[in-house]
C-alpha positions as a Markdown table, in Angstrom:
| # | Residue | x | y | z |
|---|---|---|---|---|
| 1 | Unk | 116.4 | 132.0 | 97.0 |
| 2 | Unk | 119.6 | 130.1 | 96.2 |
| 3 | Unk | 122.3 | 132.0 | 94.0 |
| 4 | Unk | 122.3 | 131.1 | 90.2 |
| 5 | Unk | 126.0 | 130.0 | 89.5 |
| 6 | Unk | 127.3 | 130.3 | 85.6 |
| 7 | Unk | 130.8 | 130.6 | 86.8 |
| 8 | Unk | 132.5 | 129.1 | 89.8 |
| 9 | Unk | 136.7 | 128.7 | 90.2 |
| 10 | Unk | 136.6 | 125.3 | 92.2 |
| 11 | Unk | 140.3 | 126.1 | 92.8 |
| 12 | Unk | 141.6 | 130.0 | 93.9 |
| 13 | Unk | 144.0 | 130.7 | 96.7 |
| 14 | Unk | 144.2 | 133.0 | 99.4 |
| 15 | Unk | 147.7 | 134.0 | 100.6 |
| 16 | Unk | 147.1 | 136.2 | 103.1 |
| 17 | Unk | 150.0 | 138.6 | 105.0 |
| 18 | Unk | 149.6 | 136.8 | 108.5 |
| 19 | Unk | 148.9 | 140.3 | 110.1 |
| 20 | Unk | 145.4 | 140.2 | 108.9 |
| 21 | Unk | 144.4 | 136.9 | 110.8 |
| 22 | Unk | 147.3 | 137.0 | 113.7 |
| 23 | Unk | 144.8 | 138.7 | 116.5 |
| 24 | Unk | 143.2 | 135.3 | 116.3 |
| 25 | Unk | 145.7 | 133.3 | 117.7 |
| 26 | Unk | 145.6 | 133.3 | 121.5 |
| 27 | Unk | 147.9 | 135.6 | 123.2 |
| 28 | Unk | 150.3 | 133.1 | 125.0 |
| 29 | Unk | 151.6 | 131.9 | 121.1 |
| 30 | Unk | 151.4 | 135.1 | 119.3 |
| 31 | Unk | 155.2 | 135.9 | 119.5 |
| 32 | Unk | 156.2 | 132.4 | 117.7 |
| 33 | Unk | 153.0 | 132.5 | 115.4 |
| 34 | Unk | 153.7 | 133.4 | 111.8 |
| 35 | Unk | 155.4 | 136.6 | 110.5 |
| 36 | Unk | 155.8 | 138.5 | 107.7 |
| 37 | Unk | 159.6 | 138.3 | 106.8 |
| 38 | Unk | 161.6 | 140.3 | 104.2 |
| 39 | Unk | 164.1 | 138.0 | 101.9 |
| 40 | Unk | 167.4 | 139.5 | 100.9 |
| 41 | Unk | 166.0 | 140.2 | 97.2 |
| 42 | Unk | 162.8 | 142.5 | 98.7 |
| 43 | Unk | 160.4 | 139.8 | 98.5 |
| 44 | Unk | 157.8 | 139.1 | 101.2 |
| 45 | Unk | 158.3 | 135.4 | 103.2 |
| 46 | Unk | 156.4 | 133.8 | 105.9 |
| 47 | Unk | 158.6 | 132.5 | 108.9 |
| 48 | Unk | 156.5 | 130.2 | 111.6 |
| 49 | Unk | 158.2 | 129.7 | 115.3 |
| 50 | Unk | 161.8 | 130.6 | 113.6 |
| 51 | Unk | 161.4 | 127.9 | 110.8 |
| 52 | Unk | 162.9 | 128.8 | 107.4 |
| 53 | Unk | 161.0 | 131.8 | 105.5 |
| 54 | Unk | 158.5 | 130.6 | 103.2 |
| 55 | Unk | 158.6 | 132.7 | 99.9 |
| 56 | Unk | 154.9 | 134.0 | 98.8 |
| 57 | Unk | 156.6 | 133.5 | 95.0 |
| 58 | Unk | 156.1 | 134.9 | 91.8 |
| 59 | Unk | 153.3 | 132.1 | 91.4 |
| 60 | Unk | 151.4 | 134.7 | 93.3 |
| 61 | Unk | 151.7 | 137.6 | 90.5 |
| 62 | Unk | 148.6 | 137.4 | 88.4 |
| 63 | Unk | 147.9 | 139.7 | 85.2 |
| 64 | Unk | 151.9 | 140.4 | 85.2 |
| 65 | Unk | 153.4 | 139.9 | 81.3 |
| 66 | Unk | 154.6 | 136.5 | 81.2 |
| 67 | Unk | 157.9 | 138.3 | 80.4 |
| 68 | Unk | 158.1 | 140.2 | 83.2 |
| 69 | Unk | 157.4 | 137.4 | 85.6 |
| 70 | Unk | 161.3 | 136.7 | 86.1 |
| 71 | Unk | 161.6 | 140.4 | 87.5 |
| 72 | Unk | 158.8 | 140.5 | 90.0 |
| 73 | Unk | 159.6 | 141.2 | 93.7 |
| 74 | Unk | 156.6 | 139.3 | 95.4 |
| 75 | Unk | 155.1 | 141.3 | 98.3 |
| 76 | Unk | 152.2 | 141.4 | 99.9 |
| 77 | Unk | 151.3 | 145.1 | 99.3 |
| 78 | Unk | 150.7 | 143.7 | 95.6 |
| 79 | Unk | 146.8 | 144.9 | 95.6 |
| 80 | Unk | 145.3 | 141.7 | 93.5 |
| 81 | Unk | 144.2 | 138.5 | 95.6 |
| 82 | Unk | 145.8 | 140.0 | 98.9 |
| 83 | Unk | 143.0 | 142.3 | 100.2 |
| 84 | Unk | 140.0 | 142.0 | 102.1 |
| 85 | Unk | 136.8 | 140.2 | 101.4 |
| 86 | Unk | 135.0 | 142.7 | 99.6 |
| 87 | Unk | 137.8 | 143.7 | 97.5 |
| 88 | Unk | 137.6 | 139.8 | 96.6 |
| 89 | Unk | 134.3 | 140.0 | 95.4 |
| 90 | Unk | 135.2 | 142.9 | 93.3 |
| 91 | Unk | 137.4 | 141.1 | 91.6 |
| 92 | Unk | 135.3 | 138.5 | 91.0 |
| 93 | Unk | 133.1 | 140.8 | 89.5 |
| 94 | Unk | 135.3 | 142.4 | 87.2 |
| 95 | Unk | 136.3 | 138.3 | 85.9 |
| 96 | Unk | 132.8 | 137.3 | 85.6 |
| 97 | Unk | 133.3 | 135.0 | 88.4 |
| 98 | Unk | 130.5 | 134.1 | 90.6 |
| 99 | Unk | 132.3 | 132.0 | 93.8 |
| 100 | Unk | 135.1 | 130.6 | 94.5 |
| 101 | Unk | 136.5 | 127.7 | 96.4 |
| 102 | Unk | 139.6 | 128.9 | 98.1 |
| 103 | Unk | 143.0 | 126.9 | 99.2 |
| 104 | Unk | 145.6 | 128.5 | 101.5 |
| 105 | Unk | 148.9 | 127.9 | 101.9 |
| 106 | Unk | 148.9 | 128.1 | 105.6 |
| 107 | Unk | 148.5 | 124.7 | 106.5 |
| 108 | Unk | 151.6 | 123.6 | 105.5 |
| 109 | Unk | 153.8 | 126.5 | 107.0 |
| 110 | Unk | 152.2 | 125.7 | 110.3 |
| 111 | Unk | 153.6 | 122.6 | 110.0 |
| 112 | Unk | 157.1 | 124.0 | 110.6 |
| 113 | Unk | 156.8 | 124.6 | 114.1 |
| 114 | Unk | 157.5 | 120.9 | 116.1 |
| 115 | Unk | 155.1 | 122.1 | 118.9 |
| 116 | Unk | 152.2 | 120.5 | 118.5 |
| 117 | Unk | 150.3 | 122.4 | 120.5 |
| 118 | Unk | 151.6 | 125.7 | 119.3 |
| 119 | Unk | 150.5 | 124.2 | 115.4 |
| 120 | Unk | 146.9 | 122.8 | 116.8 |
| 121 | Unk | 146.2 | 126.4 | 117.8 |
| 122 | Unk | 147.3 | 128.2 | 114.8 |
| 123 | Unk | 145.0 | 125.8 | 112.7 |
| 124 | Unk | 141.9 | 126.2 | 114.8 |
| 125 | Unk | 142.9 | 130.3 | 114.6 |
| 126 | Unk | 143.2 | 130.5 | 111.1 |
| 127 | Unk | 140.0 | 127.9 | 110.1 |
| 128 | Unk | 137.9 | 130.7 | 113.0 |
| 129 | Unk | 139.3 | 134.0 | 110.8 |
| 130 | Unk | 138.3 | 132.4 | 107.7 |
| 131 | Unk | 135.0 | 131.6 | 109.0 |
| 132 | Unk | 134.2 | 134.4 | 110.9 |
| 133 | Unk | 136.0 | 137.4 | 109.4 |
| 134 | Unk | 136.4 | 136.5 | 105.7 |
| 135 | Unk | 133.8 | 134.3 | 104.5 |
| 136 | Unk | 131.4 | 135.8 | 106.5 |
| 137 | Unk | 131.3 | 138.8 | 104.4 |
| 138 | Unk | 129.4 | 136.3 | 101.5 |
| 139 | Unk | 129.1 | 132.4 | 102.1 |
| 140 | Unk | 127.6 | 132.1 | 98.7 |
| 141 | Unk | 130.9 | 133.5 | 96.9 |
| 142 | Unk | 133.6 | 133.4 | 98.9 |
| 143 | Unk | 134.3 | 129.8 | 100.3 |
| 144 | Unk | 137.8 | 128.4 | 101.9 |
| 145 | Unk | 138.5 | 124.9 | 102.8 |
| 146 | Unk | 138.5 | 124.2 | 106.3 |
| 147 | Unk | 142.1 | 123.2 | 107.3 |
| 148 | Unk | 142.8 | 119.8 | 108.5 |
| 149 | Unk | 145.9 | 118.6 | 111.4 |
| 150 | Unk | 148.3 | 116.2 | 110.6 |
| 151 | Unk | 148.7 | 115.3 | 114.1 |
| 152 | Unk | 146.6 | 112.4 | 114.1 |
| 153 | Unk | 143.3 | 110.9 | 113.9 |
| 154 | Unk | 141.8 | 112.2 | 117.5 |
| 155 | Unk | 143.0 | 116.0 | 116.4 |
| 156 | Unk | 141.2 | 115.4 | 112.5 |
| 157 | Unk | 138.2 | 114.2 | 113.8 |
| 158 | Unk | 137.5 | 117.2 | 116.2 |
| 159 | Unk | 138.8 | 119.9 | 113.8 |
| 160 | Unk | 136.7 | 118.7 | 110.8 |
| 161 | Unk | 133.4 | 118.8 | 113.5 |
| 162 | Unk | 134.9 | 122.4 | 114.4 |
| 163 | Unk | 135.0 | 123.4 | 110.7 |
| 164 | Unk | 131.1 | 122.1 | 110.4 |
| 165 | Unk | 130.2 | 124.3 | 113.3 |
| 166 | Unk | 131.7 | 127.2 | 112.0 |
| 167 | Unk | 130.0 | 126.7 | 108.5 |
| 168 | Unk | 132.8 | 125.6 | 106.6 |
| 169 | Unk | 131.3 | 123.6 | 103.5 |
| 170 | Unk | 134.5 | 121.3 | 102.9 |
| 171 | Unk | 138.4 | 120.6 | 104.3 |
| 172 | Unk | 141.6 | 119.9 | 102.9 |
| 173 | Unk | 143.7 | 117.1 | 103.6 |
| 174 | Unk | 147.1 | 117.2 | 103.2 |
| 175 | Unk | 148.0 | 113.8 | 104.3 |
| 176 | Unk | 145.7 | 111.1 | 105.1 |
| 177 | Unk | 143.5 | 111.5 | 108.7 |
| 178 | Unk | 146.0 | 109.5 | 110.7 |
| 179 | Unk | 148.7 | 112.0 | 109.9 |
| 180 | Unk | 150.3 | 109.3 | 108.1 |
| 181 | Unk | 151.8 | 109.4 | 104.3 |
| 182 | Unk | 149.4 | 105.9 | 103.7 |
| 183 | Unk | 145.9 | 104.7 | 104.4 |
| 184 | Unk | 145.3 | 103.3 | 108.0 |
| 185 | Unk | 142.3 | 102.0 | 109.2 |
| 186 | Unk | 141.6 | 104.6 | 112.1 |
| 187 | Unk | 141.7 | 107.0 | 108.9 |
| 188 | Unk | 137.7 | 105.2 | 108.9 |
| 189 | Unk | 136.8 | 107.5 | 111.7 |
| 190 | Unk | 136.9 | 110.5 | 109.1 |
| 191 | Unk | 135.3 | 109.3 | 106.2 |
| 192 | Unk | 132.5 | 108.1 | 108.4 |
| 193 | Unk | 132.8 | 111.8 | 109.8 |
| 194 | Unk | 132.8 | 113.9 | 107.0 |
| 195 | Unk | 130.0 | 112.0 | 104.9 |
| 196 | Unk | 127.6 | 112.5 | 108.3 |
| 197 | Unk | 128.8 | 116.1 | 108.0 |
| 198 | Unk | 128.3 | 116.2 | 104.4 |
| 199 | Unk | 131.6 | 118.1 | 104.2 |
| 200 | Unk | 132.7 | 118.2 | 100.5 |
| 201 | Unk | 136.9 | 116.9 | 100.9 |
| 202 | Unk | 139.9 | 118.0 | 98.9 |
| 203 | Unk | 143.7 | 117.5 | 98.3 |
| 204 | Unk | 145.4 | 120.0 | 96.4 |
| 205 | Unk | 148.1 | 119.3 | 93.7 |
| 206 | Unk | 149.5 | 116.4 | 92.4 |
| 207 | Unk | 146.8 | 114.0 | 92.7 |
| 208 | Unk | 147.9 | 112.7 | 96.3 |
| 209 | Unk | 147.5 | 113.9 | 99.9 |
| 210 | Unk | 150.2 | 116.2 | 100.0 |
| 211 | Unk | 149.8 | 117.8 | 97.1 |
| 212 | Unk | 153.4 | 118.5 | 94.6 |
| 213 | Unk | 155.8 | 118.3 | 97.2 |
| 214 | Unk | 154.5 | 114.8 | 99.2 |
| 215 | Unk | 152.8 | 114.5 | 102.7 |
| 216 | Unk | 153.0 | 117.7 | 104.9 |
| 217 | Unk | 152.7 | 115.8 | 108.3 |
| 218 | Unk | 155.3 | 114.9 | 110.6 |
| 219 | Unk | 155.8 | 111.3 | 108.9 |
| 220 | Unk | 157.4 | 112.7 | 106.2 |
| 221 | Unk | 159.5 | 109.8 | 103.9 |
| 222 | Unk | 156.1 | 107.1 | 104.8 |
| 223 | Unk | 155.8 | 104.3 | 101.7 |
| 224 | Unk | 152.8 | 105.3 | 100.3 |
| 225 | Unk | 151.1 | 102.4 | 101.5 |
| 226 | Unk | 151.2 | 99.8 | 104.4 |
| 227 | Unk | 152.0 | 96.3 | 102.6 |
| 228 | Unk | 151.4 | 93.3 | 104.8 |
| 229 | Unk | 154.9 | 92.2 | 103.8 |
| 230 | Unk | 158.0 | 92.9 | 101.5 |
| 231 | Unk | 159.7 | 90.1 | 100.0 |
| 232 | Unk | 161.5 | 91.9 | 97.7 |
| 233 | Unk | 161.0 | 90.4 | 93.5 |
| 234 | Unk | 163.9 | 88.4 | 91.8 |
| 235 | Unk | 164.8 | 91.7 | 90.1 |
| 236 | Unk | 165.8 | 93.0 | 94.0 |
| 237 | Unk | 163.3 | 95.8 | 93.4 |
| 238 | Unk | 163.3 | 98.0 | 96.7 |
| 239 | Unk | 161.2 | 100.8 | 95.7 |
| 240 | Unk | 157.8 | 101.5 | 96.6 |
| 241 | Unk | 155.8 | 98.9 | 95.1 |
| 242 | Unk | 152.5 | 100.4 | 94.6 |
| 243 | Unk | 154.2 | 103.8 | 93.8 |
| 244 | Unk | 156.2 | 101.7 | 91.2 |
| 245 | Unk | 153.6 | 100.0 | 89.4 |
| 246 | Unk | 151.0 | 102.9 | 89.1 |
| 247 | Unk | 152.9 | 106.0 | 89.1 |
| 248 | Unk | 154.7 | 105.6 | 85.9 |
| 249 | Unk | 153.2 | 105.4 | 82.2 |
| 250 | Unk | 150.5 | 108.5 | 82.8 |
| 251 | Unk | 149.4 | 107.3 | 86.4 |
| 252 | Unk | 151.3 | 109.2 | 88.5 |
| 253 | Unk | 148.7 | 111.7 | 89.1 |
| 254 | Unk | 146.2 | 108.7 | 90.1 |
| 255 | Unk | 148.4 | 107.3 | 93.5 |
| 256 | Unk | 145.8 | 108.6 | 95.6 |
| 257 | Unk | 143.3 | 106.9 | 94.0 |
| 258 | Unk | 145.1 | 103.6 | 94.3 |
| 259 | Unk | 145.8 | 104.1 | 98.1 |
| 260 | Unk | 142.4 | 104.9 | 98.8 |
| 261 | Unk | 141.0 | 101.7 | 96.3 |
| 262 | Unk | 144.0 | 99.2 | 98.0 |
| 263 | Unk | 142.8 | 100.2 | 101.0 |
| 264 | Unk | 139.4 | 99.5 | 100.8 |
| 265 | Unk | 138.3 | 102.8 | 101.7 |
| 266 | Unk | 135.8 | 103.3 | 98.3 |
| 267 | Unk | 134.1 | 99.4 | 98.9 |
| 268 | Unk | 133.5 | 100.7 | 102.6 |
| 269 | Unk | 132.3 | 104.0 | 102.0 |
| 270 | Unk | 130.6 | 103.7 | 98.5 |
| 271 | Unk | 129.4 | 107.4 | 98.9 |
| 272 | Unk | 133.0 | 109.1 | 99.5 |
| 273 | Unk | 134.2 | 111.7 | 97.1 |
| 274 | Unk | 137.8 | 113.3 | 96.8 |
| 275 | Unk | 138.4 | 116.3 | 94.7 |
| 276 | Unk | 141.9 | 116.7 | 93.3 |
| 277 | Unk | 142.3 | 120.5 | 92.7 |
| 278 | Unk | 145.0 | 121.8 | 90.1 |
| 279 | Unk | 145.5 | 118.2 | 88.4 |
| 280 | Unk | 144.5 | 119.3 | 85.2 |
| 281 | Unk | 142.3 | 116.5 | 83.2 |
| 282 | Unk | 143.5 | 115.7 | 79.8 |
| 283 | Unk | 145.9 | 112.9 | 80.7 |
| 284 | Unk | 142.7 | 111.0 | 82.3 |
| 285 | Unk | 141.5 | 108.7 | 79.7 |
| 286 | Unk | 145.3 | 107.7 | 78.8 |
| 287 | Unk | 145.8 | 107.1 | 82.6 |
| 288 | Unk | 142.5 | 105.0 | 83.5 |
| 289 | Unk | 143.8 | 102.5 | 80.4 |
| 290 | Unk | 147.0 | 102.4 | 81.9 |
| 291 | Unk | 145.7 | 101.8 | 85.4 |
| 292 | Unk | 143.7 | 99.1 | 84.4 |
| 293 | Unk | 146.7 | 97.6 | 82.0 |
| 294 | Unk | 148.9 | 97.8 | 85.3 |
| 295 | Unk | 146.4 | 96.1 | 87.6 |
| 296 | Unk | 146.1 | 93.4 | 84.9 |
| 297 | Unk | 149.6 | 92.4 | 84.6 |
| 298 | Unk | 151.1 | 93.4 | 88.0 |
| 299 | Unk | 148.6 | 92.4 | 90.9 |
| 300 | Unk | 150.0 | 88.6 | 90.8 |
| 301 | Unk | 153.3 | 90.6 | 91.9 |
| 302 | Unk | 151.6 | 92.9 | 94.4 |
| 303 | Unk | 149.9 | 89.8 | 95.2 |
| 304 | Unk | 152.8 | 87.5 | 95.8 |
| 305 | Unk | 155.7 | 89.8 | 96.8 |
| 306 | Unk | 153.8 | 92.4 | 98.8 |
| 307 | Unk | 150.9 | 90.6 | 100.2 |
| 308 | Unk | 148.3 | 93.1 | 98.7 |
| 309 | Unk | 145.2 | 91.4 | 98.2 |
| 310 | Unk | 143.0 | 91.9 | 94.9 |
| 311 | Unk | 140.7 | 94.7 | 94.4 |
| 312 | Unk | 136.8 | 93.9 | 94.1 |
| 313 | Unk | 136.5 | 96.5 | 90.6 |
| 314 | Unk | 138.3 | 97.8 | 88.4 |
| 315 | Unk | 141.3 | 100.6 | 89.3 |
| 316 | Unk | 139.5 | 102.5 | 86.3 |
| 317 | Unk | 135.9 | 102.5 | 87.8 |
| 318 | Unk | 137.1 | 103.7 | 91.3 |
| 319 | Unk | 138.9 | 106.6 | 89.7 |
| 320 | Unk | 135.7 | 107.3 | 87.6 |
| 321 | Unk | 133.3 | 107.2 | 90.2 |
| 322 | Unk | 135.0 | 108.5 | 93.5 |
| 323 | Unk | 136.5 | 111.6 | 92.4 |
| 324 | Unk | 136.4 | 114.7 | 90.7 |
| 325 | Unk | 139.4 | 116.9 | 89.2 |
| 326 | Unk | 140.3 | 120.5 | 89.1 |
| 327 | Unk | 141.4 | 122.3 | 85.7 |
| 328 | Unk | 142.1 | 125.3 | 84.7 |
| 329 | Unk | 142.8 | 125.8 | 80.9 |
| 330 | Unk | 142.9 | 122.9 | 79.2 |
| 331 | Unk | 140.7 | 122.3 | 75.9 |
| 332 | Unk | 142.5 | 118.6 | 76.1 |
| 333 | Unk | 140.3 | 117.9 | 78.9 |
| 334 | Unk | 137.8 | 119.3 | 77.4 |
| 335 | Unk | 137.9 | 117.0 | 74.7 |
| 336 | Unk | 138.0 | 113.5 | 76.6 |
| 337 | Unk | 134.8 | 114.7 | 78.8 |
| 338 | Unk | 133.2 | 111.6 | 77.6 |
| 339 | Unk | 136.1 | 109.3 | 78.9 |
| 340 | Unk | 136.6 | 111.4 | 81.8 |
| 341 | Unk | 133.3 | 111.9 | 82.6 |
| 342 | Unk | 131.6 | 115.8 | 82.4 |
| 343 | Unk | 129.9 | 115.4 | 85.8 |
| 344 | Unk | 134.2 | 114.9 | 87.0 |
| 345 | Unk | 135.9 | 118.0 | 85.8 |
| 346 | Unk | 135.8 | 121.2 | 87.7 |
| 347 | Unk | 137.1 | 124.5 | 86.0 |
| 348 | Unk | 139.6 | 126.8 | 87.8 |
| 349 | Unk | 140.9 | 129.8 | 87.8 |
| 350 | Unk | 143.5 | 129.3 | 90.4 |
| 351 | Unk | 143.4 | 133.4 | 90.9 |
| 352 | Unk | 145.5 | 135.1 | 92.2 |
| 353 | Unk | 148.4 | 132.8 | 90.5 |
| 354 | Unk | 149.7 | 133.6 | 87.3 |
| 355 | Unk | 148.8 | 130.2 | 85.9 |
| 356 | Unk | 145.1 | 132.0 | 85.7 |
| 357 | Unk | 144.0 | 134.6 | 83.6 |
| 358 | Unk | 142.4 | 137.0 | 85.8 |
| 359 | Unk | 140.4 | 139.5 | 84.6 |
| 360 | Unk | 140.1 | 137.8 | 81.2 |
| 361 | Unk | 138.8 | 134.6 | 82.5 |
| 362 | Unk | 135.7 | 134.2 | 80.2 |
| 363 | Unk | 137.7 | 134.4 | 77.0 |
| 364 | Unk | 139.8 | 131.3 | 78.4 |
| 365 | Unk | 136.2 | 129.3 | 78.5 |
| 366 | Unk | 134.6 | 130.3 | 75.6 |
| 367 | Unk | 137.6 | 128.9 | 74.0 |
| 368 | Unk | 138.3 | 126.0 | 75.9 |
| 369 | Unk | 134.2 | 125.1 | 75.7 |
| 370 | Unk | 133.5 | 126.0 | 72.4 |
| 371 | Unk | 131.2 | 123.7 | 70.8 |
| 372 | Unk | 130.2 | 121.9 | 73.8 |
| 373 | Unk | 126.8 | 121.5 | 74.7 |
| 374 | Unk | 125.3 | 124.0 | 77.2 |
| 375 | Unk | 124.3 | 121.5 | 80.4 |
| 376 | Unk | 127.9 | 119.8 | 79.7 |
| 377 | Unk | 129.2 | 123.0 | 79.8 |
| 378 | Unk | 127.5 | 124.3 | 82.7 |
| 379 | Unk | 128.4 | 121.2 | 84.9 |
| 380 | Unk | 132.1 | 121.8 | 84.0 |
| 381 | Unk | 131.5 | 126.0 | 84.7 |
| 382 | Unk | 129.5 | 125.8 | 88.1 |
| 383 | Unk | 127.2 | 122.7 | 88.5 |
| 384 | Unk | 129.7 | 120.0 | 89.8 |
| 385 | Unk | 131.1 | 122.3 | 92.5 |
| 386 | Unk | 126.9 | 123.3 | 93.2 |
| 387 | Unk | 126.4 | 119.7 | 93.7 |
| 388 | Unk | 129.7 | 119.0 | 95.3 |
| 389 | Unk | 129.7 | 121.6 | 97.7 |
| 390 | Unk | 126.3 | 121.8 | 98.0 |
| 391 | Unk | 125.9 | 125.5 | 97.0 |
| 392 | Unk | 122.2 | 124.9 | 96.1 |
| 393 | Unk | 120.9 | 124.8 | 99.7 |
């Protein structure tokens, strides 16, 4: 019998000390594959094939006194979020928390190695521990994204089959399937893929592929989308045109949605789904006016000076009925479900990050839902990631 879900974060983290997982990676790369480091203040890094030490950050510190953040000395000995599987389910338990979909921040400090090979085997090691050794423990609670290459389309392809077969129930993309920064037709190969996999697809922060800091492949500084030409406007603007037009005035958080639209991507697979995680949702309805007011008076210019050809809907119905968006609290959101649409907003917890609430999660929704009707606030709660990540078979 399936699990009944009240409460489900659709966006946690694991940041795991690379000692736990490191056995996976195969022998010949283990002395270049990631290592716990210790920064001149105390504080616990992660250093891959002698790139620069990646802080685990005071992000990482929840249930510490917002005054007290300032003074924390991040280490991995910290008990919360760092442990083992079943000390993850106990602290679900103890925040009323039923599942949660995970997001690691291992895919982009593989990245710092420039052997490719080296970077292809640490991703297909770390997606097997997660599989194997963590989410094997519960598959109905505990349930990391499958990590995705930015080495091109060949290496996407066969990892997102490999996360299938190991029982992953979706992947995040940190740039598009090509590897590159913009939509490319061979990127058609992977949608086609994932909906015959029925693999549930994510980007993480920031409402693009890359996530807060930009594309994490090795075509860092790409435009964010291939224009047929560049005749630049009367006004000599030389910036990114599609980045311009849309990213400004409470759209900045939609520019995936725009690549993935201007590329045709939604019109040839009407079925794909993105979820943004940590995007937050209550600058939605201001943002799909906005898009829509942009498309209306800029197109002739993408038109004429960029060669981008017309879109066959709306910006604002693409937005509305290709993706879904992660919160955590926001009562704002809450508010514009009807413009956002309730079967589009996921809550979070984003545990163990002190942005959450952890263990006092439950007061956060009772306040940020009160009022709303139960099945609303249900989908919002549990039912959109059931649905999304198919948790109900």
């Amino acid at each position: 019998m399936a699990r009944q879900y009240r409460l489900i974060s659709a966006d946690s983290h694991l940041d795991l000390n690379p000692e736990v997982w490191i056995h996976r990676v195969p022998a010949k790369w283990r002395d270049r594959a990631p290592k716990r480091v210790t920064l001149p203040n105390g504080s616990d890094a992660v250093a891959c094939d002698g790139g620069p030490p990646n802080s685990i950050g005071i992000t990482r510190n929840v249930g510490v006194p917002f005054e007290e953040l300032p003074h924390v000395v991040p280490k991995f000995s910290e008990p919360v979020g760092n442990g083992s599987p079943e000390q993850r389910l106990r602290e679900q338990d103890r925040d009323s928390v039923d599942a949660e979909v995970m997001f690691t921040w291992a895919d982009r400090m593989f990245r710092d190695t420039k052997d490719d090979e080296l970077y292809l085997a640490l991703v297909s090691a770390y997606n097997e521990f997660l599989a194997e050794e963590y989410m094997a423990v519960a598959r109905d609670r505990l349930l990391p994204q499958g990590t995705i290459p930015t080495t091109g389309i060949e290496d996407a392809v066969k990892e997102l089959k490999h996360c299938a077969t190991l029982g992953f129930r979706g992947v995040t993309l940190t740039t598009f399937p090509s590897g590159r920064g913009f939509p490319t037709p061979e990127d058609d190969r992977f949608w086609a893929a994932a909906l015959d996999l029925r693999m549930a697809l994510a980007a993480h922060g920031g409402g693009r592929f890359g996530g807060f800091g930009g594309a994490a492949g090795v075509h860092r500084g790409d435009p964010v989308f291939n224009y047929p030409r560049i005749i630049h406007s009367p006004d000599n603007h030389k910036s990114d045109a599609l980045d311009l037009l849309f990213s400004n005035q409470g759209g900045k958080m939609a520019l995936g949605v725009m690549q993935l639209a201007y590329a045709g991507v939604f019109d040839r697979f009407p079925r794909l789904q993105i979820y943004f995680a940590e995007t937050m949702a209550g600058w939605i309805p201001f943002c799909l006016f906005m898009l829509d007011d942009n498309y209306r008076r800029y197109q002739p210019m993408m038109r004429h000076f960029w060669g981008v050809e017309d879109l066959e809907r709306r910006p604002s119905e693409y937005m509305k009925e290709h993706t879904l968006w992660g919160t955590l609290y926001d009562p704002v959101a809450v508010q514009g479900r009807q413009a956002i649409g309730a079967d589009r907003i996921l809550f979070a917890t984003d545990f163990p990050h002190a942005a959450g609430d952890w263990p006092n999660t439950r007061k956060v929704t009772d306040d940020m839902f009160a009022g709303v009707p139960e099945d609303e606030r249900h989908a919002m709660l549990a039912g959109n990631a059931v649905r999304y990540w198919h948790l109900d078979e």
